[in-house]
C-alpha positions in Angstrom: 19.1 -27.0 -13.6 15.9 -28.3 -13.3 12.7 -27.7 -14.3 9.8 -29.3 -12.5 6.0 -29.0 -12.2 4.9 -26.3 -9.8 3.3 -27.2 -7.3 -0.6 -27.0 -6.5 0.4 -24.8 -3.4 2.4 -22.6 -5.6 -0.3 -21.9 -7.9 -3.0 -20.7 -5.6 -0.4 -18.7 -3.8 0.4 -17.0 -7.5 -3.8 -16.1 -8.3 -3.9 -14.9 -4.2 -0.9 -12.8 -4.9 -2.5 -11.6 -8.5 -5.7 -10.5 -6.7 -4.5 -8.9 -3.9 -2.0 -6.8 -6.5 -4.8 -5.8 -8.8 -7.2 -5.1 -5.8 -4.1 -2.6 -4.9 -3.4 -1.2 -8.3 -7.2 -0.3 -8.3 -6.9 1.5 -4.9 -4.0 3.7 -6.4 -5.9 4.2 -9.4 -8.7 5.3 -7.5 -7.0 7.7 -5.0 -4.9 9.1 -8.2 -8.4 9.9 -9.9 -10.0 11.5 -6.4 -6.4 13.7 -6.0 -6.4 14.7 -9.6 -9.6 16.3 -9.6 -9.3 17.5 -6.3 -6.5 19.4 -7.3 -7.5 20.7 -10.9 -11.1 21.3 -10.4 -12.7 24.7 -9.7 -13.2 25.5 -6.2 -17.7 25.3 -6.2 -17.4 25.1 -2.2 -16.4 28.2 -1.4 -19.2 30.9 -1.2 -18.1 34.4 -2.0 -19.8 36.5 0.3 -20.2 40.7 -0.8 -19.6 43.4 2.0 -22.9 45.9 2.5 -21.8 49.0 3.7 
């Protein structure tokens, strides 16, 4: 077993790889947040309208 230095190429590979997996997490997060108060918030868009007879 041995243990060697890591390469350069293996390093900039790892902080690409770091990005692109918190630019994703954020994403998630973001769509989670939307969804959530999508779902639990009160419904403002829909107009009641009252019948005149």
């Amino acid at each position: 077993m041995s243990l060697r230095k890591p390469h350069e190429l293996h390093q900039r590979r790892f902080g690409r790889n770091l990005g692109v997996g918190l630019t994703l997490a954020a994403f998630i997060m973001i769509i989670f947040g939307l969804t959530i108060v999508k779902v639990s918030g009160t419904d403002f868009g829909m107009a009641t309208q009252e019948v005149q007879d």
